[in-house]
N, C-alpha and C positions, 0 to 999 in steps of 0.2 A: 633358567628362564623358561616359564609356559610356553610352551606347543600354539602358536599362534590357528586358532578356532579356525573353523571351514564359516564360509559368508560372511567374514567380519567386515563391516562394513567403513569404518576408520580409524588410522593409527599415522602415530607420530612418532617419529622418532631424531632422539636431540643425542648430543653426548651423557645427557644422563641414564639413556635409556628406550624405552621403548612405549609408549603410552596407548591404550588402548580406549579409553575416553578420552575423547578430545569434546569441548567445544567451544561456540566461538569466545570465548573469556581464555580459554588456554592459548588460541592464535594468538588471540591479539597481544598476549604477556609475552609468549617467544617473537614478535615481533618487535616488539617494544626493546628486549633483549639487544645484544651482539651475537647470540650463538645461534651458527645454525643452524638449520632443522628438516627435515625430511617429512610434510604430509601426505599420506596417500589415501585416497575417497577413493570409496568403491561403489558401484553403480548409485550415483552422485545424486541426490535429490533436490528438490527445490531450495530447502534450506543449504545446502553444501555451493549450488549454484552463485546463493544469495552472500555467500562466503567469500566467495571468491570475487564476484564484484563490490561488497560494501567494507571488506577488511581489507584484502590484499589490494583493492582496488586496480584489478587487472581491467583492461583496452573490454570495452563490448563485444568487440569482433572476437576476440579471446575469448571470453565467457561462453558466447554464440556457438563456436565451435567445439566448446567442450561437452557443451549440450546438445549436440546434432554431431552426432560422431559418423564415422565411415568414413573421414578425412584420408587427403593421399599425406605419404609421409612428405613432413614439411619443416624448417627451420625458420620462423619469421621474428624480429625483433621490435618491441615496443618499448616504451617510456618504463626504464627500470628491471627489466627482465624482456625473455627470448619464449615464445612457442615452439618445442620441440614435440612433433608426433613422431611416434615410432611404435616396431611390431612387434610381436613376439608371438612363439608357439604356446597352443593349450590341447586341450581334448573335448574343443568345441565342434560342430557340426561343420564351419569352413577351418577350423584349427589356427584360429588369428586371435590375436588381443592385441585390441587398440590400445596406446597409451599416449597421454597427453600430458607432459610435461613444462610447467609451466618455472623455468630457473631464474633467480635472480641470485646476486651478489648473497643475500643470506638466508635463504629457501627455497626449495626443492617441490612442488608440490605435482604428485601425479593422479591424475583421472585415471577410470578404465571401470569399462562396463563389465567385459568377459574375467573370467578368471582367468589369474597371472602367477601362476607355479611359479616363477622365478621370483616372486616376491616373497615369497614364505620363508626363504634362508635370507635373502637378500636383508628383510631388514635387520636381523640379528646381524650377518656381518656388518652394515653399517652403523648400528649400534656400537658394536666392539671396536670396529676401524676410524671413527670419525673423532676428529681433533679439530673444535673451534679455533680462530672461525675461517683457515682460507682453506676448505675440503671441499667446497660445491662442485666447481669442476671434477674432480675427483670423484666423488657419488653420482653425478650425473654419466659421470662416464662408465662407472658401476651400476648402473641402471640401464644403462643403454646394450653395455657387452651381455648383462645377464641377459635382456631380452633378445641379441641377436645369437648366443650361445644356444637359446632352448629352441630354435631349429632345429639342430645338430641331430640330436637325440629322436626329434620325428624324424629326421630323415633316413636315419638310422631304420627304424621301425617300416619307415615307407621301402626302401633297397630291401628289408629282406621279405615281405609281400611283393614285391616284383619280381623278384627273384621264384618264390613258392609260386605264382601264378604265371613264371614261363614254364616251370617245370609240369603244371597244370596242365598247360596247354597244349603239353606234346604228348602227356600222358592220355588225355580223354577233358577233347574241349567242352565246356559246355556254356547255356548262356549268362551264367551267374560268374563266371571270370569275365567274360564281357562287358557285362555290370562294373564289377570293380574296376575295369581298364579308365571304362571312361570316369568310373567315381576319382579314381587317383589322379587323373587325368585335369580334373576341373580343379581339386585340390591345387596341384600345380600353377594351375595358372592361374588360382585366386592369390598362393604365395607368390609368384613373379609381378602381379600388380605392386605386391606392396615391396620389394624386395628389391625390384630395379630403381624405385625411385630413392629408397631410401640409400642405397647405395651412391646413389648421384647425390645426392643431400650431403651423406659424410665425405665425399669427395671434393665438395665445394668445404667443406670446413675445413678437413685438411691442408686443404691448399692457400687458406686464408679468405676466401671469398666472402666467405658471413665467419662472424666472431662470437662467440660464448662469453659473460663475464665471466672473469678469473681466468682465460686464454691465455697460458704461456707456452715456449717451445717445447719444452719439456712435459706439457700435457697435451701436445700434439703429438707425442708421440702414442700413450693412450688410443686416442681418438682413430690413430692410425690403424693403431691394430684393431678393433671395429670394423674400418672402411674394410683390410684382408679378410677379416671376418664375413662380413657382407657378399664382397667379392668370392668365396669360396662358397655361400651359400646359395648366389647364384648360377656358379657355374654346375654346382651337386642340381639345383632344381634343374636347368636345362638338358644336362647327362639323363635323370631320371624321367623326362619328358621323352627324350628319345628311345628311351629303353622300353618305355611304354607302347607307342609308336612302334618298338620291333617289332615287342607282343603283341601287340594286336593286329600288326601283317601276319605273326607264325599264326596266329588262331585262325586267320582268314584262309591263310593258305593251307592249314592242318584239316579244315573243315572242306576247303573247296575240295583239296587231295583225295577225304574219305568220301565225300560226295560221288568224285569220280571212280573211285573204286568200287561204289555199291552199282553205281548205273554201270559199269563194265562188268560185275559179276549180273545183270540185271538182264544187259541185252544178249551177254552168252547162254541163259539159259531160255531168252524169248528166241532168239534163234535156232537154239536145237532143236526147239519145239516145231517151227516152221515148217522144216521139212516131213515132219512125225504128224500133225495138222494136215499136211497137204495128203502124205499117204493115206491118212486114216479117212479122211474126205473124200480119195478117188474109188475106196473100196466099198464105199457107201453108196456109191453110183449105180443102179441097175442097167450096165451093160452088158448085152447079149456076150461077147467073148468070155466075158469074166462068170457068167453061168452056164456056158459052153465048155470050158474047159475045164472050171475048177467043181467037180462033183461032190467034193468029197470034204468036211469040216478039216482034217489035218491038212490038205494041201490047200484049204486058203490061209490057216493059220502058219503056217508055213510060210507060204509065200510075204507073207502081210510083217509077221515077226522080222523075217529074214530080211527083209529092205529098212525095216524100220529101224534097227540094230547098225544096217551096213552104214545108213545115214549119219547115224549117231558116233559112229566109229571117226568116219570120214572125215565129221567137224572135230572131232578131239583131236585126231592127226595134225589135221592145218590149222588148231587153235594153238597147238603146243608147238607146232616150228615157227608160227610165227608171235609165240612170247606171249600169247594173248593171256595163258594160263599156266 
C-alpha cells in the first residue's frame, strides 16, 4: 500500500481499503451502504463544512464547532451520532492537534486542522483491522488511544531536555536555558489545558455517565485503558512541571551563588586597596615632619613600601582565619 502523501487533504477508509479521492457522491454511496467507514478531512474547507451539514446531516452547533476549533475536550450527543473532541501530540509550535470526532452507529468522521502523525499508520491498521459492520466503537477507540499514546514519545523528548538543561545549569547558567525553562514550561501547561479535562471526559464514559453507540462492557474495557492512559499522561506533565520549577530555582540559585562570589572576590580586593589608598594619600601630604625627618628618597621609599606591604600582609592574615579566602 502507498506511503500516505504529506498534506493530503481527504481519505477514507472502508474495509475495502483506503481511498484517497473521496467526494461527496462517494459519501453518500458508503452512506447509503451498511459498511462502515472511517472519513478523515484535513484542514476542512467550505466545501467539506457543506458536507458535513447537507450529507451527514450533522446538528449546526456540530458543524459550528468543527469550524471554530480551539474547543475544550468534550463528549456531547446529538440526534444519530456523539461529538467527540480530543488531543493529540505533533511538532507544532503549542505541540497540539485538535481532533473532532463526529461517531455514529456506521461512520467515523474526523476533523483536524494541525497535523496528526498518528494518522499515517493509524489508517492502514484500520484498513487491515476493520470488520463490517459492528467495529465503530472499536476504531474510535483506535483513534482516540493513538492520539493519547503520541504524548508519550514528546514527553519522552521533553525529560531528556530537562534533564540536559539541569545539567546546563550547574554547569555554566546562562539566559538562553532560561528561555527554554519557561518555553517547556508554557508548553506544559498548554498540554494540562487539554489533558485534565479530557481525562474527566473519559472518566465520565467509563463509568457510564455519557454513552457511545456500540457501548458494550467489553469495550469499556478499551476505553479504560485510555482513561490509565490519560491519567499517566497527566501525572508525567505535572512531574515534568515540577522538575522544571527545580530548574529554575537551581539556575536562580546557581546565578545568585556566583553573583555572590564575584562581589566577595570584588570587595576583598576594594578593601586591600583601602588601606594602600589611605597610605599613599598621607604621603602625598606636605607635612613638615615628613620633610623633617625623611631626607633621603630610599628612606621614604622605604618607609612607604614597608607599611604598605605590612597592610597587605595583615588583611591576608585575617581574611584567611576567617575563611574569607
Amino acid at each position: 500500500m502507498a506511503e500516505r502523501p504529506k498534506e493530503l487533504a481527504t481519505f477514507l477508509v472502508d474495509a475495502g481499503g483506503v481511498h484517497d479521492q473521496v467526494d461527496r457522491d462517494v459519501v453518500e454511496k458508503h452512506l447509503a451502504e451498511s459498511e462502515f467507514f472511517w472519513l478523515d478531512l484535513y484542514k476542512p474547507k467550505a466545501d467539506d463544512l457543506d458536507l458535513l451539514a447537507d450529507v451527514f446531516k450533522f446538528h449546526p452547533l456540530a458543524v459550528e464547532d468543527a469550524a471554530h476549533f480551539g474547543q475544550r475536550p468534550k463528549l456531547e450527543a446529538f440526534d444519530g451520532f456523539v461529538l467527540l473532541v480530543a488531543y493529540g501530540a505533533n511538532a507544532d509550535k503549542d505541540g497540539l492537534v485538535e481532533v473532532h470526532c463526529f461517531f455514529g452507529e456506521r461512520f467515523l468522521v474526523t476533523v483536524h486542522r494541525d497535523s496528526c502523525p498518528p494518522f499515517d499508520e493509524l489508517r492502514v491498521r484500520a484498513a487491515r483491522e476493520m470488520v463490517p459492520p459492528a467495529t465503530g466503537a472499536m476504531l474510535l477507540y483506535t483513534v482516540v488511544d493513538a492520539l493519547a499514546d503520541s504524548f508519550f514519545p514528546a514527553l519522552s523528548k521533553l525529560d531528556d531536555r530537562i534533564d540536559e538543561l539541569e545539567n546546563g545549569v550547574l554547569q555554566k547558567p546562562d539566559d538562553a536555558q532560561l528561555q527554554q525553562v519557561f518555553s517547556l514550561k508554557r508548553r506544559l501547561v498548554t498540554w494540562r489545558k487539554v489533558i485534565t479535562p479530557e481525562r474527566d471526559m473519559f472518566a465520565r464514559l467509563v463509568t457510564g455517565v455519557v454513552a457511545i453507540p456500540g457501548m458494550t462492557p467489553e469495550m469499556e474495557r478499551y476505553y479504560r485503558d485510555v482513561y490509565d492512559h490519560l491519567i499517566r499522561i497527566s501525572d508525567l506533565v505535572d512531574s515534568y512541571r515540577d522538575l522544571l520549577t527545580g530548574a529554575m530555582d537551581v539556575y536562580l540559585s546557581t546565578v545568585s551563588n556566583r553573583l555572590n562570589e564575584v562581589m566577595k572576590r570584588l570587595t576583598i580586593v576594594a578593601t586591600i586597596f583601602m588601606p594602600l589608598t589611605w597610605i599613599t594619600g598621607f604621603f602625598g601630604m606636605n607635612f613638615g615632619w615628613l620633610t623633617g625627618h625623611m631626607g633621603s628618597g630610599p628612606s621614604f621609599l622605604g618607609f612607604a613600601l614597608a607599611s604598605q606591604v605590612a597592610a597587605v600582609g595583615v588583611m591576608f592574615v585575617i581574611f584567611r582565619r576567617r575563611g574569607w579566602m
